[in-house]
C-alpha positions as CSV (number, residue, x, y, z in Angstrom):
1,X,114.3,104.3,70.3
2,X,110.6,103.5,71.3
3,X,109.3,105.5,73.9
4,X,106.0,104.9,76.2
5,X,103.0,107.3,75.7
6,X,103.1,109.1,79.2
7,X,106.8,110.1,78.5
8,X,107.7,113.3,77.1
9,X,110.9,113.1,74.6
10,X,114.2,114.0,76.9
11,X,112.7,112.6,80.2
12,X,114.2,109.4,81.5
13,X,113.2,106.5,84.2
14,X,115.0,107.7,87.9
15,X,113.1,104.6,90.0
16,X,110.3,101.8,90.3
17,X,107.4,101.1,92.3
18,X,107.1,97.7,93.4
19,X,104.4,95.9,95.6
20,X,105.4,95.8,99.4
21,X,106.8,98.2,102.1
22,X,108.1,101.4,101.2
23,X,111.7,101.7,101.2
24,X,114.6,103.5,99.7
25,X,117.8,101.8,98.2
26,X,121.2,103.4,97.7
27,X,123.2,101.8,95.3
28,X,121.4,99.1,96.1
29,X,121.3,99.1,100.0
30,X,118.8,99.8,102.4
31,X,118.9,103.8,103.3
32,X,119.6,103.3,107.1
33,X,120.2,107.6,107.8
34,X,117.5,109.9,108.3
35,X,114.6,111.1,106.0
36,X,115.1,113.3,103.4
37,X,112.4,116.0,105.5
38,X,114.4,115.4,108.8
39,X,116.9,117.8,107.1
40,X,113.8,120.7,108.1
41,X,113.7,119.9,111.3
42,X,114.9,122.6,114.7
43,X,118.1,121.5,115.7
């Protein structure tokens, strides 16, 4: 298997970055629940 220069032997690809808005996808859905750093937040 060929690997790219920048990645270290084990390591594998997790996501993309496109062109456009920011968004996050959940098995292929738009994430519509809060932000991952909402968690942190007072209740």
């Amino acid at each position: 298997m060929r690997r790219s220069p920048g990645r270290p032997a084990g390591w594998r690809v997790i996501g993309r970055v496109l062109d456009g808005p920011a968004r996050v996808l959940v098995d292929g859905v738009e994430w519509r629940g809060y932000a991952g750093w909402q968690a942190f937040n007072s209740r």
